[in-house]
C-alpha positions as CSV (number, residue, x, y, z in Angstrom):
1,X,-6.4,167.0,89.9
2,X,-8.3,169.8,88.2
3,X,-5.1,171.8,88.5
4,X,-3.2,169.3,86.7
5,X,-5.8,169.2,83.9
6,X,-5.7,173.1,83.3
7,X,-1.5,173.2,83.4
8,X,-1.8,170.0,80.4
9,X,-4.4,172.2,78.4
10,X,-3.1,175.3,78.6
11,X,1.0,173.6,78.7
12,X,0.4,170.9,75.8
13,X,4.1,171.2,74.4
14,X,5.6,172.2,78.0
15,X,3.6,169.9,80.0
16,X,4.9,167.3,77.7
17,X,8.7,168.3,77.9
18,X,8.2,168.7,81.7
19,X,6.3,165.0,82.9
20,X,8.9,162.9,80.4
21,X,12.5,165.5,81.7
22,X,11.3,164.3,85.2
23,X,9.5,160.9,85.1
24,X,11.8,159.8,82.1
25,X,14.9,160.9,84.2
26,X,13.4,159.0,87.1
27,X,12.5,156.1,85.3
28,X,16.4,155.5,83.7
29,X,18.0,156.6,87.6
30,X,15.4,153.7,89.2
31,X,16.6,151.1,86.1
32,X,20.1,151.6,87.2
33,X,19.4,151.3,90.9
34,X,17.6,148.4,90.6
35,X,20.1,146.5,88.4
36,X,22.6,147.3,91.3
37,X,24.8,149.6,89.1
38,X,26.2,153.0,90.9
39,X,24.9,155.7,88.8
40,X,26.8,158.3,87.1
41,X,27.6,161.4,89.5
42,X,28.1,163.8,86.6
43,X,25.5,166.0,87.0
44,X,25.8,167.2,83.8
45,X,25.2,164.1,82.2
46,X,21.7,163.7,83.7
47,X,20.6,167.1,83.0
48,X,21.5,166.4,79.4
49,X,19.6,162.8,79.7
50,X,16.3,165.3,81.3
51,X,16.6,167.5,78.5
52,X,16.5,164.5,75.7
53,X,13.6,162.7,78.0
54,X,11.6,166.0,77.9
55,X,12.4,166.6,73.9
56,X,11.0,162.7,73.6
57,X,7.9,163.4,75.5
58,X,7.4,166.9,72.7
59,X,7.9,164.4,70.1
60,X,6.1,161.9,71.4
61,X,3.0,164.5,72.0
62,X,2.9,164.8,68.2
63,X,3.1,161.0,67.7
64,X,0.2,160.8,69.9
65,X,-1.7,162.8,68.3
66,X,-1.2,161.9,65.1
67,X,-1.5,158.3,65.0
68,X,-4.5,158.9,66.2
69,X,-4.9,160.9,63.0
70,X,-3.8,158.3,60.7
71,X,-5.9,155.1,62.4
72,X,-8.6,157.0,61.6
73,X,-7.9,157.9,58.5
74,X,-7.0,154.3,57.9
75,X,-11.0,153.3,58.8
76,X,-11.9,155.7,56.3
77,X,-10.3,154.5,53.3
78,X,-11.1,151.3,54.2
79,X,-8.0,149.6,55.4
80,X,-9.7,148.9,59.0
81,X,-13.3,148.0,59.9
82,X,-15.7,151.0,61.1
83,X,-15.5,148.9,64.3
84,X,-12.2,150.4,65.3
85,X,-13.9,153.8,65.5
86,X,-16.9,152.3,67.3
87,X,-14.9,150.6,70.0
88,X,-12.9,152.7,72.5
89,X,-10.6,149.8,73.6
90,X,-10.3,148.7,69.9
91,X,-9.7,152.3,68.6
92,X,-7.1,152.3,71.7
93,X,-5.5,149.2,70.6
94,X,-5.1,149.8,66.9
95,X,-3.7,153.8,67.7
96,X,-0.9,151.7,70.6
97,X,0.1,149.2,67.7
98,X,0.4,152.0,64.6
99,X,2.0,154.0,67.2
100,X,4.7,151.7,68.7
101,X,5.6,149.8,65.4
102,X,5.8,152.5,63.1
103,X,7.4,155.0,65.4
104,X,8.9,152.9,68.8
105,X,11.8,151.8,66.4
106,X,12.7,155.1,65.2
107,X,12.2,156.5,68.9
108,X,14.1,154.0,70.7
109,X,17.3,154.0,68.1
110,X,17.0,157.9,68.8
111,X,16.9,157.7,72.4
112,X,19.8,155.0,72.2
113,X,22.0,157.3,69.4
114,X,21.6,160.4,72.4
115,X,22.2,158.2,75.2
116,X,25.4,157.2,73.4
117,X,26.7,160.8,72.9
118,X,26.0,162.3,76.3
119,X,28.2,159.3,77.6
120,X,30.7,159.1,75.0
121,X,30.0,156.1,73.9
122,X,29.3,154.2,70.8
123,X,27.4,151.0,69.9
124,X,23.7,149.4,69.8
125,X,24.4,146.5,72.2
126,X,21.2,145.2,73.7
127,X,19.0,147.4,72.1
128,X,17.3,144.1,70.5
129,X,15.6,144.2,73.9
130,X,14.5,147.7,73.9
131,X,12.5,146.6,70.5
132,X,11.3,143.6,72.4
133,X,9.3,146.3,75.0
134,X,7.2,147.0,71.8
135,X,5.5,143.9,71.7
136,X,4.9,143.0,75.5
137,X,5.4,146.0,76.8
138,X,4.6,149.5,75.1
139,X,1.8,148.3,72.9
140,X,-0.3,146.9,76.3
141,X,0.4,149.8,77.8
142,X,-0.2,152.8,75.2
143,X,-3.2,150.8,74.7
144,X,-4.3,151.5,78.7
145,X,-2.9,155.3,77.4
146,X,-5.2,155.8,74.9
147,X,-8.1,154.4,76.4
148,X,-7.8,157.4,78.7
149,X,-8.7,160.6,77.8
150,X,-6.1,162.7,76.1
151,X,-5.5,164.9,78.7
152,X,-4.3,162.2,80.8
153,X,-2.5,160.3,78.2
154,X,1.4,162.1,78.5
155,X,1.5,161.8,81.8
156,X,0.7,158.3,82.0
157,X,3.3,157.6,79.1
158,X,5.9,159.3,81.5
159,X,4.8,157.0,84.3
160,X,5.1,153.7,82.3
161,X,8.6,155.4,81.8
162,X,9.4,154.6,85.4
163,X,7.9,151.2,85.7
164,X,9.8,149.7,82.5
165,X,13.1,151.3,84.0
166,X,12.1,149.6,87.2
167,X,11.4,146.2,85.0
168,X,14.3,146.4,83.0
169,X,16.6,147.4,85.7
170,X,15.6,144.0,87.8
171,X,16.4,142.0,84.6
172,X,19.6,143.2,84.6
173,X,20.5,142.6,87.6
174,X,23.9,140.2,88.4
175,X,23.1,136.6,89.0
């Protein structure tokens, strides 16, 4: 894995784009197989979804980053205890929260506003449920993230990718 570890470092921007183009990609193509649902055989259209997963996981290395940034910055003014810096998990969990309900909203409606103009369509149906995955999804899981060390952080994000498409895709599934 030492391989992997040297092509994040030395990548940081294109390692990002790269592990959300292809695990992002996969994550939406196993959502739709799993619901039951023939996906789109426009090719173009899921190169165009690759390229907006791999701009996410860029913008979502700078989010990363810089919630961590801001918790911290948070302890030392005095809006959190010192604890949060003294307690990995803690410091994980309050980086997952600031993270996902300051920026998850803005993200998904992005994602959502993309996803609507590479298919030509128009509307926000459902995307209540996206913003559910906040609360019992994303902030659990970005909290497992940044626990880990921040090399290994993107390309877990891209992985939980796949296992909410897989999630999601089952709920939607026809009765």
């Amino acid at each position: 894995m030492q391989w992997y570890l040297d092509w994040v470092r030395n990548n940081v921007l294109f390692s990002a784009f790269v592990q959300f183009a292809v695990l992002g990609t996969l994550g939406e193509l196993a959502g739709v197989l799993a619901a039951k649902r023939k996906p789109s055989a426009r090719v173009l259209e899921w190169i165009l979804k690759a390229l907006v997963w791999g701009l996410i996981g860029i913008v979502v290395k700078y989010a990363f980053t810089g919630f961590g940034g801001f918790v911290e910055a948070l302890v030392h003014k005095g809006f959190l205890p010192a604890a949060v810096l003294e307690a990995p998990l803690l410091f994980a969990f309050a980086k997952s929260f600031a993270t996902n309900a300051q920026f998850g909203f803005l993200l998904m409606l992005l994602h959502r506003t993309t996803d609507n103009w590479i298919a030509g369509t128009r509307g926000y149906a459902g995307i209540g449920k996206s913003f559910a995955t906040l609360a019992w999804f994303w902030i659990p899981a970005h909290t497992l993230t940044f626990a880990l060390p921040s090399d290994w952080q993107i390309g877990l994000a891209a992985l939980w990718s796949v296992a909410l498409g897989l999630i999601m895709g089952f709920t939607k599934r026809a009765k």
